[in-house]
Kinemage of the C-alpha trace (Angstrom):
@kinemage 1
@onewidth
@group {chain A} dominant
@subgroup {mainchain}
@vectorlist {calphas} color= white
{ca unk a 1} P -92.540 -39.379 35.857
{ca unk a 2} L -91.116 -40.656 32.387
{ca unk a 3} L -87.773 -42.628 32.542
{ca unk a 4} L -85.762 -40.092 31.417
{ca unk a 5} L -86.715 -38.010 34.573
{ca unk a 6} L -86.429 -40.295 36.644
{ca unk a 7} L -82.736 -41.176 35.038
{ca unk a 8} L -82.123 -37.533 35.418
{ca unk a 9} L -82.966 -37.426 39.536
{ca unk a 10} L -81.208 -40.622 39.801
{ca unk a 11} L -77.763 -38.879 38.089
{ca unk a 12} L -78.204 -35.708 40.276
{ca unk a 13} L -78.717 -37.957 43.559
{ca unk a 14} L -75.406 -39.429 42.341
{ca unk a 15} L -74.008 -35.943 41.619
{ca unk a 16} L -75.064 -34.562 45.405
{ca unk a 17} L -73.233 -37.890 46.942
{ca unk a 18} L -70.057 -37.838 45.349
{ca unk a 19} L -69.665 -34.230 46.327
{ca unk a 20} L -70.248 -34.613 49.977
{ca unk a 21} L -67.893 -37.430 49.401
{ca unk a 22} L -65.075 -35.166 48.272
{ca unk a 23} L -66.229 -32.663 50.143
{ca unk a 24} L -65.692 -34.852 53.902
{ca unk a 25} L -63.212 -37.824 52.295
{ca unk a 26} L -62.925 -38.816 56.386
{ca unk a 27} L -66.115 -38.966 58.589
{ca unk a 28} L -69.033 -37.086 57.519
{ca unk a 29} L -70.251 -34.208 60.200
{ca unk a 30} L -73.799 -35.230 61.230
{ca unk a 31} L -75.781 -32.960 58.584
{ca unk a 32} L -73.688 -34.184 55.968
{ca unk a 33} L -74.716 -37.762 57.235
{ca unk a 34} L -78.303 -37.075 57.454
{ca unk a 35} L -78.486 -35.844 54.187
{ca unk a 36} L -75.878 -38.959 52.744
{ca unk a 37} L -79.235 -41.158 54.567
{ca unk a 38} L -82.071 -39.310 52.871
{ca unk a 39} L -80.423 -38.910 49.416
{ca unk a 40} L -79.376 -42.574 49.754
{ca unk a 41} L -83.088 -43.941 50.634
{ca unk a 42} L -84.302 -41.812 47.383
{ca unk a 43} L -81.998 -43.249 45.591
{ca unk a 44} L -82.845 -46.948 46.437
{ca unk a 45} L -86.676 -45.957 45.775
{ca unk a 46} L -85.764 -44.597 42.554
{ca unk a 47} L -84.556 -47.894 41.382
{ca unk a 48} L -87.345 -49.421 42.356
{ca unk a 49} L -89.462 -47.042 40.373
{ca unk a 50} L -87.074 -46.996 36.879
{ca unk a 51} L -87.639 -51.348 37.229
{ca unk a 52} L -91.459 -50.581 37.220
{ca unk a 53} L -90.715 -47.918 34.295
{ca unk a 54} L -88.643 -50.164 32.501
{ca unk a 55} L -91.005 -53.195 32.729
{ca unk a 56} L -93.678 -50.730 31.625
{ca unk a 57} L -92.017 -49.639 28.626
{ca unk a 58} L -91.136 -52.967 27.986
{ca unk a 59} L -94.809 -54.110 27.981
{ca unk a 60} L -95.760 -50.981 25.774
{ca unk a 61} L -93.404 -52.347 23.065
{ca unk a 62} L -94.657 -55.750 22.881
{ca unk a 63} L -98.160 -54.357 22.645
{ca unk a 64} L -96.488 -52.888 19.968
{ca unk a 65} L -95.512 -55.970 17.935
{ca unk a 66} L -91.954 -54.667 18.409
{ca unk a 67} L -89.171 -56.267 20.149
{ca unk a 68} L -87.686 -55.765 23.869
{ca unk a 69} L -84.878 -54.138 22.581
{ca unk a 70} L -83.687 -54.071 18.967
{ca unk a 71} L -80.954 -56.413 18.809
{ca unk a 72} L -80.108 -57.019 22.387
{ca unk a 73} L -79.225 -60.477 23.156
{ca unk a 74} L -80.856 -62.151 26.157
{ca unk a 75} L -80.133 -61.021 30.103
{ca unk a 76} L -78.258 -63.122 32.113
{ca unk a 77} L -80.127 -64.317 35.653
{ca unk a 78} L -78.698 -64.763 38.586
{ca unk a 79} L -80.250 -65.354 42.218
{ca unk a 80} L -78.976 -63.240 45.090
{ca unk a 81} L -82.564 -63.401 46.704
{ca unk a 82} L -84.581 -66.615 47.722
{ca unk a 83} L -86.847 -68.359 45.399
{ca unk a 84} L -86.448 -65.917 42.697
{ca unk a 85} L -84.149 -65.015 40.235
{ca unk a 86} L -83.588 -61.637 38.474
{ca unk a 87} L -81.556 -59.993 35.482
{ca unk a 88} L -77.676 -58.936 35.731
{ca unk a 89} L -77.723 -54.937 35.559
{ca unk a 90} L -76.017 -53.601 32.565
{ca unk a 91} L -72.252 -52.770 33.182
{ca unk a 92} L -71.652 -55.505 36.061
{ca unk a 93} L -68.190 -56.321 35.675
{ca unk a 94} L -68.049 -59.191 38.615
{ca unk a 95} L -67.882 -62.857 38.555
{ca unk a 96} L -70.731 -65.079 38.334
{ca unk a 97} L -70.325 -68.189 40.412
{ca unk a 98} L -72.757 -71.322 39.542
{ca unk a 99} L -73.192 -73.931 42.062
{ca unk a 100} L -73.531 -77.969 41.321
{ca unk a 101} L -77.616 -76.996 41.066
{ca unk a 102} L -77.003 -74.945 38.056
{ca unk a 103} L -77.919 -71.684 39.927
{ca unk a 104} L -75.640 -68.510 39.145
{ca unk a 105} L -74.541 -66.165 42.040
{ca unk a 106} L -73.253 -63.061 41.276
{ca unk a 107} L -70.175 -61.891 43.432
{ca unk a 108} L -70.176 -58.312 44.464
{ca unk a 109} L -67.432 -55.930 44.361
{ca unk a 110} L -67.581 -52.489 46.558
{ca unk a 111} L -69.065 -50.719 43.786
{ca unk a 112} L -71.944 -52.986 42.986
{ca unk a 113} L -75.263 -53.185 44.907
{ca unk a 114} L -76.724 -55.629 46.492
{ca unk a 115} L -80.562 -53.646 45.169
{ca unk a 116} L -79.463 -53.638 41.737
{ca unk a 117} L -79.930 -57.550 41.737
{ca unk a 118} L -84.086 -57.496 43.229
{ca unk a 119} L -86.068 -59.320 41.471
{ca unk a 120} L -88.796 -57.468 39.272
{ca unk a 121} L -91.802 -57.107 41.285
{ca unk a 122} L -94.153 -54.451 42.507
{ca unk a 123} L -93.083 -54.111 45.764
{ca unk a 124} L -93.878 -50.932 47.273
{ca unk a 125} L -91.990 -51.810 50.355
{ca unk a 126} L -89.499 -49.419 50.185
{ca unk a 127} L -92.189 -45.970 49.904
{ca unk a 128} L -93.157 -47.676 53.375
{ca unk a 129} L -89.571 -47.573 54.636
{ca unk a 130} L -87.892 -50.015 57.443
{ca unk a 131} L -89.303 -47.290 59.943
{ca unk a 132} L -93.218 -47.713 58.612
{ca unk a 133} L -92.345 -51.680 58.094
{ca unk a 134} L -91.504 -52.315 62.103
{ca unk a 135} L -94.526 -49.633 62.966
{ca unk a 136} L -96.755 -52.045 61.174
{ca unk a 137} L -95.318 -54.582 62.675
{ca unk a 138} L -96.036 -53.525 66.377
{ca unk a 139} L -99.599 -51.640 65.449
{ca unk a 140} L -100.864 -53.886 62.639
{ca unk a 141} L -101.224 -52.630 59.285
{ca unk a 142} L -103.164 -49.384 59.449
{ca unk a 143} L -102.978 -48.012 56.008
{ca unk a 144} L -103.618 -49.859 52.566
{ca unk a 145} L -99.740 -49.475 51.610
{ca unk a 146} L -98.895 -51.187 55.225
{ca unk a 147} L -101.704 -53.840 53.977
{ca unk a 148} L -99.936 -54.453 51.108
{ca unk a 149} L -96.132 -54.506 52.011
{ca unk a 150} L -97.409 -56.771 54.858
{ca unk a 151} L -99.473 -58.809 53.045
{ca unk a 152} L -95.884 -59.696 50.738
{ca unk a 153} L -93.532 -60.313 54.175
{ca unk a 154} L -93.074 -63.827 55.422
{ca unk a 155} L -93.892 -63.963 59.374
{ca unk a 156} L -93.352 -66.782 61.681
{ca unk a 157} L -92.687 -67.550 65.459
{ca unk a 158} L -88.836 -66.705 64.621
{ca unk a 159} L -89.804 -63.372 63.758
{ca unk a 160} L -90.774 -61.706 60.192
{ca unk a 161} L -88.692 -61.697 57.042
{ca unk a 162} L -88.019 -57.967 56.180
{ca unk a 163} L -89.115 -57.304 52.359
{ca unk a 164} L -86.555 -57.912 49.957
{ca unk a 165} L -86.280 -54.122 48.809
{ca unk a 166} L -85.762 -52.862 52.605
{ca unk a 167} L -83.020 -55.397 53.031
{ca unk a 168} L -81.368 -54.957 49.639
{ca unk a 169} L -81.504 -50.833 51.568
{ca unk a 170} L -79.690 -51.937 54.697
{ca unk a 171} L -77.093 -54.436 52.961
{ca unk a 172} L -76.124 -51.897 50.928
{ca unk a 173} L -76.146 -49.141 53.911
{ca unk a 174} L -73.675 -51.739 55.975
{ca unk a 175} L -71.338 -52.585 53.379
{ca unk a 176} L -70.570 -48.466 52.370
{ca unk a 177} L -69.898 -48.518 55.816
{ca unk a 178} L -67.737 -51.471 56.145
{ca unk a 179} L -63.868 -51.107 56.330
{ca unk a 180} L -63.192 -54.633 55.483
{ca unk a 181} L -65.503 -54.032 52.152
{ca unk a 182} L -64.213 -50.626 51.514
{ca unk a 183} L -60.575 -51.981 51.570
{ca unk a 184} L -61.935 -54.620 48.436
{ca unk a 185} L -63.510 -57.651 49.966
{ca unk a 186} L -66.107 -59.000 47.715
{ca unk a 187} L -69.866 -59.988 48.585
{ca unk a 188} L -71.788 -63.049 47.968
{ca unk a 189} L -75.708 -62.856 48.360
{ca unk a 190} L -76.363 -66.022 49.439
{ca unk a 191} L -80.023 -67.170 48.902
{ca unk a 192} L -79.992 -70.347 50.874
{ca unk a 193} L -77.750 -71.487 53.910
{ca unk a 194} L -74.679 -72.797 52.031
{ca unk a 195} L -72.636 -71.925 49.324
{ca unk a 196} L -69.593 -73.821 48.198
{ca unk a 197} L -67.085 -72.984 45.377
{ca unk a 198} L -63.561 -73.735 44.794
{ca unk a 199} L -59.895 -72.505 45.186
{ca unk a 200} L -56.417 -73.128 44.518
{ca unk a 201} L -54.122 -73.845 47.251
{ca unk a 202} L -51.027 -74.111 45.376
{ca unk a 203} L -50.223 -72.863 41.836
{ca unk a 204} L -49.340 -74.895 39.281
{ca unk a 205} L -45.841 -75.189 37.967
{ca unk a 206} L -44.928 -75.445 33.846
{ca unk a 207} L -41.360 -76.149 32.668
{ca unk a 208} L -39.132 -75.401 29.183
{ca unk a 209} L -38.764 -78.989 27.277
{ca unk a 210} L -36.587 -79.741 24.510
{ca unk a 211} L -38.373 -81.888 21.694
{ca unk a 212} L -40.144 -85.120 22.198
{ca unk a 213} L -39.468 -84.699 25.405
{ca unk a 214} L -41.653 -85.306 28.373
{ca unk a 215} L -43.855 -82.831 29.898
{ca unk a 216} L -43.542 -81.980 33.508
{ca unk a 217} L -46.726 -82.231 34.973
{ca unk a 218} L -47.321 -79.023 37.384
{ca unk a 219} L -50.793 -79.971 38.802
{ca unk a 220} L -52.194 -76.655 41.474
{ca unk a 221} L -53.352 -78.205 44.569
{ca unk a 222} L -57.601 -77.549 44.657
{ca unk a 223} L -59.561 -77.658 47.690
{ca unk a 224} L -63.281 -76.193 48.486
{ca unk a 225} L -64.717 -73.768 50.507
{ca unk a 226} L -67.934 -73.167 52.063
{ca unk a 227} L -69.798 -70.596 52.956
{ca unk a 228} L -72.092 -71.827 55.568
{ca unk a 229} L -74.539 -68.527 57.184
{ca unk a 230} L -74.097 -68.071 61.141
{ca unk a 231} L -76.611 -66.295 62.809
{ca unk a 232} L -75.882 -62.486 64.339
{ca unk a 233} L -78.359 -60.315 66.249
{ca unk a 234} L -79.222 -56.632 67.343
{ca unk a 235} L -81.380 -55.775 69.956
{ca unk a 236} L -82.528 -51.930 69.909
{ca unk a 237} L -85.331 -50.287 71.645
{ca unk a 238} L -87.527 -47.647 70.892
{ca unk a 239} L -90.363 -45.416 72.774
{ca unk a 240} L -93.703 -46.078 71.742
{ca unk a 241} L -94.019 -42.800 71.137
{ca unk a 242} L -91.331 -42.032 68.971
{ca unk a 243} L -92.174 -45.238 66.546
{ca unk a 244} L -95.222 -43.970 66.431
{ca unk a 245} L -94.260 -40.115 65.594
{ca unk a 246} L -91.152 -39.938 64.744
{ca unk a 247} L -90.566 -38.225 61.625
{ca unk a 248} L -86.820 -39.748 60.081
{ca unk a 249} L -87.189 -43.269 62.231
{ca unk a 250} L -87.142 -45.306 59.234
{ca unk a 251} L -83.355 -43.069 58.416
{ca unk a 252} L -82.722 -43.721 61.905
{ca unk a 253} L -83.059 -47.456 62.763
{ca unk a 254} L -81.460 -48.160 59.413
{ca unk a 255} L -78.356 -45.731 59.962
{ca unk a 256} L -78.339 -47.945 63.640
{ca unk a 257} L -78.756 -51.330 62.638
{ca unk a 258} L -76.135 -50.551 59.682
{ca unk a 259} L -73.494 -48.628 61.495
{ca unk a 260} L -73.540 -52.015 64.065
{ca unk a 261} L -73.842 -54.642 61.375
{ca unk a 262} L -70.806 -52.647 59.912
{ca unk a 263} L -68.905 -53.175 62.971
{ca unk a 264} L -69.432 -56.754 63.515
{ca unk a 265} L -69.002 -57.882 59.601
{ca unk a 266} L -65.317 -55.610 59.825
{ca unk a 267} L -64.280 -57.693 63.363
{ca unk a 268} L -65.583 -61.334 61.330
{ca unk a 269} L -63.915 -60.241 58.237
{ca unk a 270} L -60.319 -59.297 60.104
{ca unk a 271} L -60.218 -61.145 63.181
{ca unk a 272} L -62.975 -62.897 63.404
{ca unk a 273} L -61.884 -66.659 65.453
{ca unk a 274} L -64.041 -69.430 63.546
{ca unk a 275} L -65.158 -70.205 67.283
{ca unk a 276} L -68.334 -69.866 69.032
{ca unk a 277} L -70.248 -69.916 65.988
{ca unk a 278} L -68.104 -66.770 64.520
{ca unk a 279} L -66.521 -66.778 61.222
{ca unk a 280} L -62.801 -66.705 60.918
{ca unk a 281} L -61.331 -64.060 59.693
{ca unk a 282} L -58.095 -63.124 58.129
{ca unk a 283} L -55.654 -62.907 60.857
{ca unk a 284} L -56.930 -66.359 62.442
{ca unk a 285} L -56.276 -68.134 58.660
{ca unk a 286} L -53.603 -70.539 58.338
{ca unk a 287} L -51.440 -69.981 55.047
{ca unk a 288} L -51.306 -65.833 55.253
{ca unk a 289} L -48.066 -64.285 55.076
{ca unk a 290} L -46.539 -62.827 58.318
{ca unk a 291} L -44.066 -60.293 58.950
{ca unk a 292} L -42.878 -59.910 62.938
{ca unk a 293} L -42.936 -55.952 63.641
{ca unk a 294} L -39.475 -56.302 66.165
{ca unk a 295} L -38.310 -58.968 68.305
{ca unk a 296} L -40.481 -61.493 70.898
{ca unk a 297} L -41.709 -58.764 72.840
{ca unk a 298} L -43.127 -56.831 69.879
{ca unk a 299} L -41.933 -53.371 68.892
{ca unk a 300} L -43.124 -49.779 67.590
{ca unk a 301} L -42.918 -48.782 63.749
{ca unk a 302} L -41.273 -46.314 62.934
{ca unk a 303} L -40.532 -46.139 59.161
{ca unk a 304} L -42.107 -47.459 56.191
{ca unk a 305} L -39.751 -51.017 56.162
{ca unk a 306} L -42.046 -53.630 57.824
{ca unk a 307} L -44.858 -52.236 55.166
{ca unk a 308} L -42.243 -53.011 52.403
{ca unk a 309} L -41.399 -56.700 54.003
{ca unk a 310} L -44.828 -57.346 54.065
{ca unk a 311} L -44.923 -56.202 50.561
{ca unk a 312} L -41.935 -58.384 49.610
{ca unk a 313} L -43.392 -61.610 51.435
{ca unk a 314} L -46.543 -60.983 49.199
{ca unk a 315} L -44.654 -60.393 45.561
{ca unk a 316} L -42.578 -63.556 46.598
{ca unk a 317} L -46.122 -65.582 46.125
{ca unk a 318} L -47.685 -63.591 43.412
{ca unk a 319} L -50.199 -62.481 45.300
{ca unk a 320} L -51.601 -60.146 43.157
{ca unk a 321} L -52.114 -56.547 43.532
{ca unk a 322} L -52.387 -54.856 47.324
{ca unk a 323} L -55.860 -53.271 47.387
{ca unk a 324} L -55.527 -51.803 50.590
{ca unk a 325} L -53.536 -51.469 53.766
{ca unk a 326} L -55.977 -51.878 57.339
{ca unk a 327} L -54.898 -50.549 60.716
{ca unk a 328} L -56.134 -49.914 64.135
{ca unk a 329} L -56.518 -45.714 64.149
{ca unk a 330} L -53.384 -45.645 66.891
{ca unk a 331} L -51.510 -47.093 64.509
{ca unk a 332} L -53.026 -44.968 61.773
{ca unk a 333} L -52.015 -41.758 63.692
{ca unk a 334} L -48.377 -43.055 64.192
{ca unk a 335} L -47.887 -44.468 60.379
{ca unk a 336} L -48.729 -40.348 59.203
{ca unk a 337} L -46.622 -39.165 61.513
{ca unk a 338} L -43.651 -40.879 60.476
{ca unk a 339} L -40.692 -38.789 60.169
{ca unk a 340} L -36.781 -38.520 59.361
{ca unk a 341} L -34.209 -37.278 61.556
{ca unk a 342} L -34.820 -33.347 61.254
{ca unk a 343} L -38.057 -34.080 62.065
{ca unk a 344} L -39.445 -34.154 58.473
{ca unk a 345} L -42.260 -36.088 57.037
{ca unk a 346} L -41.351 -39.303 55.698
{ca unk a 347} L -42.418 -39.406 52.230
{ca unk a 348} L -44.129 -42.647 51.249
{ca unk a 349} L -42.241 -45.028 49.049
{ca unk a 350} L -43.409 -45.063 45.595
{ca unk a 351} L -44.503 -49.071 45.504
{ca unk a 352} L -46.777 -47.576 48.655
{ca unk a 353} L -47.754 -44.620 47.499
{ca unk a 354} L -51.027 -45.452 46.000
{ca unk a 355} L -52.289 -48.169 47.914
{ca unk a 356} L -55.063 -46.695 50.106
{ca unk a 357} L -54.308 -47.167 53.772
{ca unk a 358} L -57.666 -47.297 56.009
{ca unk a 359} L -58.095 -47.598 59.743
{ca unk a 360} L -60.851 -49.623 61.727
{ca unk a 361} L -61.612 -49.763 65.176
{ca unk a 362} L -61.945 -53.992 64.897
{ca unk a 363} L -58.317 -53.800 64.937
{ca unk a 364} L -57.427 -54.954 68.365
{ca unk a 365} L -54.763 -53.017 70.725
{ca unk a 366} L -54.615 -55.542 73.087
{ca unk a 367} L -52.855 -58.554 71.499
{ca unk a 368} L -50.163 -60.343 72.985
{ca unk a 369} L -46.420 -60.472 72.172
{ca unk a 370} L -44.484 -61.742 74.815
{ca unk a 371} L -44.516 -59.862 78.363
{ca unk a 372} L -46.395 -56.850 75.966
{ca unk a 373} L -49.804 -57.003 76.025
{ca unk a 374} L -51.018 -53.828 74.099
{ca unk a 375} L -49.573 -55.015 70.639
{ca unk a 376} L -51.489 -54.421 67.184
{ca unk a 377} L -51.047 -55.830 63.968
{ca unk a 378} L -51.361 -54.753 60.136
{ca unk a 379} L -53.559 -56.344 57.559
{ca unk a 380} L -52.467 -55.768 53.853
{ca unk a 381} L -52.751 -57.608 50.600
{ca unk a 382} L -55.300 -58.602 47.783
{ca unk a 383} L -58.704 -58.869 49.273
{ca unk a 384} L -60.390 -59.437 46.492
{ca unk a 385} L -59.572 -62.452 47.629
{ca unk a 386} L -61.661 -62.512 50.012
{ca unk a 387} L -65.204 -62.939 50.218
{ca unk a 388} L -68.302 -62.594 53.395
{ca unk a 389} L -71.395 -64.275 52.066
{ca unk a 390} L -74.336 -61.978 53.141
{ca unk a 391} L -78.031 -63.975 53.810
{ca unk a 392} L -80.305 -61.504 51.507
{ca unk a 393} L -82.849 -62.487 53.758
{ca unk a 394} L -83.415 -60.198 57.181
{ca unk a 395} L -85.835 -61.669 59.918
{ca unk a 396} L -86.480 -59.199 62.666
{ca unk a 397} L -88.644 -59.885 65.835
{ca unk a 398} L -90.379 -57.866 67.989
{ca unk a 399} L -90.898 -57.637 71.392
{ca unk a 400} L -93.878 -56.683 72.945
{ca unk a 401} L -94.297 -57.149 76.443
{ca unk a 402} L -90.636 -57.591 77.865
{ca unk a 403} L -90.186 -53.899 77.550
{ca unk a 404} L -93.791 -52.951 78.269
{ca unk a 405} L -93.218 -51.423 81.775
{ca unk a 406} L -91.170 -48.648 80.502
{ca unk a 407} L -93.164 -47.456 77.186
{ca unk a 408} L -90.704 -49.558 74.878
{ca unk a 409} L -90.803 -51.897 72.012
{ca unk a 410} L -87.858 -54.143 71.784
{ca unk a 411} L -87.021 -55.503 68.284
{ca unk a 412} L -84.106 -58.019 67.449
{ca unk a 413} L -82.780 -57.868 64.032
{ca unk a 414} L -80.865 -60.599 62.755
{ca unk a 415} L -78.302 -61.133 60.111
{ca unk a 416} L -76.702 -64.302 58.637
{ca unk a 417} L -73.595 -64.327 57.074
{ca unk a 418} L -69.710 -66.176 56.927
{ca unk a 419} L -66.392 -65.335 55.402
{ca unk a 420} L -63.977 -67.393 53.203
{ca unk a 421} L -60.328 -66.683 51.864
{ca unk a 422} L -60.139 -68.072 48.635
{ca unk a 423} L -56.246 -67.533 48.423
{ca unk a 424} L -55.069 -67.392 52.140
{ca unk a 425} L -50.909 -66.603 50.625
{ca unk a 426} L -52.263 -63.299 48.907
{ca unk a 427} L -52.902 -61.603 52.159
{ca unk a 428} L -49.969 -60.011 55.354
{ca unk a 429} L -50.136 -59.581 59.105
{ca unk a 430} L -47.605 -57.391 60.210
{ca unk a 431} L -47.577 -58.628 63.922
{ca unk a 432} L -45.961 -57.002 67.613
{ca unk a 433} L -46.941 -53.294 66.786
{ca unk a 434} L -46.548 -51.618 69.940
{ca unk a 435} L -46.924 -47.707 70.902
C-alpha cells in the first residue's frame, strides 16, 4: 500500500471515531465500543506501517542522490522509550523537558500519543497483538511472526517486558479513558525510574521605580520535583481455551487491563495519599486552594456559588485558566439538576459556562466532615499543571501452574507510574458536599 493510501485509511479511521464520538458524547453502548477497539488497534498498526513507509521512501531518495526532504531542517529527538530515542512528530505542540543528562522528554497533552513517539524499528509486534503476544507467551512461539516479536521482548524471572508498540497501544487505550487526563493532566513517558524537573512555588514580584533608583528584587521561590515510578499490578485470568481460540482476545484483555489501569491512574491522580507506596494526588497536596461547601458538618449544593468561590480563590492566585471541573457522578446528577424557585433550570453562569464539567467514580462519597460521613468534594482548576509520569515499559508475568486445576492461565500485568503538581495554588477542592 503506497503512503498516500495508507494516509487516506488512517484519515477515514479518524473520520469513523470522531463520529461515534459525537454520535455517544457520554458512554459508548457496547457495539459502539467494540468497534471504537478495533478501529483504534488499526489505527495504531497503521502508524506503524506509514514509519516503515516513510523510512522506505526516505531510503529511496537517498539512493537517489537527493535529500530527505528539500529544505527541512533537522528532527528533534526525544526519548519516551528506554535505550532509544526517536523523532518529535510533526505538529507536537507540547513541552520538551531535558534532564541534567542532556536527554529530552517530551510532555504529553490529551491529544498527543504516547505511539507517535516509538522509535523507528521493524517491529511487527503490533500485527501479533497483546492477545497473540501473552498466547506466545504461555504456548511458546508457534508461528514465525510469534518467533520474531518474541525474539525482540526482554524476559526475566520478574516477568517479560511487553514490546514497545503493544504498550505504546495500551498507554494510549488508558489515558482516552482516564478522567483525570481527559480533564487536561499532562503525561510524561518516563524511560528510566526517575525524573526530576523544576517549579515555582511562589511568583516573583516587580515594582514601578523612579530614576536611579533601586530595583526591588522580586525573586519566585523554586523548588524540585520528582517523579519517582511506583509499581501497580493486575491480575486477570483466562481459560485455556479461550486464549487459545478466542477470536477478539487481544481487543479484549487490552479494553480490561485499560479500563482498570484507567481507574487506578484517575484515584492516584485525584486522591491518591502518597502512602503505602501510592502517589499523592491532588486533594492530599498541601498549597491547593480550598473552598468549605457549608459549615463543620458539611452541606448540600445547591446553586452555582461555591463553583464561583472556588473560581474566585483561583483568579486571586493567577492560576491560570480552569480546564475542567471533576465530580463524583452523585454530585454530577445534583449540579444538572440545579434549579430556581419555580422549579426552573438554573442557567450556568457565563465565567462557567464553558468549562467542561466531568464526573469520575474515584471521587469518594464517603469523606468525613464532622458527625457526616458521606461528604464529597469538587476538584477544579488548571491541570495542566499537573503531570503522572507513565513507565513506557510494561512487564507482565504469567502464571502457569497456580491456576492449573481449573483450566486457567493467570497473568499479572504491571504498570509503573507517579504524579507531581507543578503549581499546587492553581488547583480547588470544594470540600463537605453532602446529598
Amino acid at each position: 500500500m503506497s503512503m498516500r493510501a495508507l494516509l487516506e485509511r488512517r484519515a477515514a479511521i479518524k473520520a469513523e471515531l470522531e463520529g461515534i464520538n459525537n454520535q455517544h458524547p457520554e458512554a459508548l453502548p457496547d457495539d459502539a465500543q467494540a468497534r471504537w477497539d478495533t478501529l483504534s488497534t488499526e489505527a495504531g498498526q497503521l502508524e506503524q506501517r506509514i514509519g516503515r513507509q516513510a523510512q522506505l521512501d526516505d531510503l529511496d531518495r537517498r539512493v537517489a542522490g537527493q535529500p530527505p526532504a528539500p529544505g527541512a531542517a533537522p528532527r528533534r529527538e526525544v526519548r519516551a522509550f528506554a535505550g532509544a530515542a526517536s523523532e518529535v512528530p510533526e505538529g507536537f505542540k507540547g513541552t520538551i523537558l531535558r534532564g541534567q543528562n542532556g536527554e529530552a522528554v517530551p510532555v504529553l497533552g490529551y491529544e498527543d500519543r504516547v505511539a507517535d513517539f516509538l522509535p523507528r524499528s521493524e517491529s511487527r509486534a503490533a500485527e501479533l497483538g497483546l492477545g497473540g503476544y501473552l498466547r506466545a507467551l504461555y504456548n511458546g512461539p508457534q508461528t514465525e511472526l510469534e518467533r520474531r516479536v518474541m525474539a525482540e521482548a526482554t524476559q526475566g524471572a520478574g516477568g517479560a517486558l511487553v514490546p514497545a508498540p503493544l504498550a505504546a497501544e495500551v498507554i494510549d487505550l488508558l489515558r482516552a479513558r482516564s478522567v483525570a487526563f481527559q480533564a487536561g493532566v499532562r503525561t510524561i513517558p518516563m524511560s528510566s525510574q526517575s525524573v526530576k524537573f523544576a517549579r515555582i512555588t511562589a511568583d516573583p514580584v516587580g515594582s514601578w521605580r523612579a530614576e536611579n533608583a533601586a530595583i526591588t528584587e522580586g525573586d519566585p521561590a523554586f523548588d524540585s520535583v520528582t517523579l519517582t515510578a511506583k509499581s501497580w499490578a493486575l491480575l486477570t485470568r483466562i481459560s485455556r481455551e479461550l486464549l487459545e481460540d478466542g477470536q477478539n482476545v487481544d481487543q479484549v484483555l487490552r479494553a480490561v487491563f485499560a479500563r482498570a489501569a484507567a481507574v487506578a491512574l484517575d484515584q492516584a491522580i485525584l486522591y491518591g495519599t502518597g502512602a503505602a507506596n501510592q502517589p499523592r494526588g491532588i486533594a492530599n497536596t498541601t498549597g491547593i486552594q480550598t473552598v468549605a461547601a457549608g459549615g463543620a458538618n458539611g452541606a448540600a449544593v445547591t446553586g452555582w456559588a461555591k463553583l464561583l468561590d472556588a473560581t474566585a480563590a483561583l483568579e486571586a492566585v493567577n492560576a491560570g485558566d480552569i480546564s475542567a471541573i471533576v465530580m463524583a457522578p452523585r454530585t454530577s446528577r445534583v449540579t444538572y439538576a440545579f434549579a430556581d424557585s419555580t422549579n426552573q433550570p438554573l442557567e450556568v453562569p457565563p465565567r462557567l459556562r464553558n468549562i467542561p464539567i466531568l464526573s469520575s467514580t474515584s471521587m469518594p462519597i464517603n469523606e468525613t466532615a464532622g458527625t457526616s460521613t458521606n461528604a464529597s468534594s469538587i476538584l477544579m482548576g488548571d491541570f495542566g499543571e499537573v503531570f503522572a509520569g507513565i513507565r513506557t515499559g510494561l512487564t507482565i508475568s504469567i502464571l502457569n501452574e497456580r491456576y492449573a486445576d481449573t483450566g486457567q492461565v493467570g497473568f499479572v500485568t504491571w504498570l509503573r507510574a507517579d504524579v507531581a503538581i507543578a503549581r499546587p495554588a492553581a488547583m480547588a477542592r470544594i470540600t463537605g458536599i453532602i446529598p
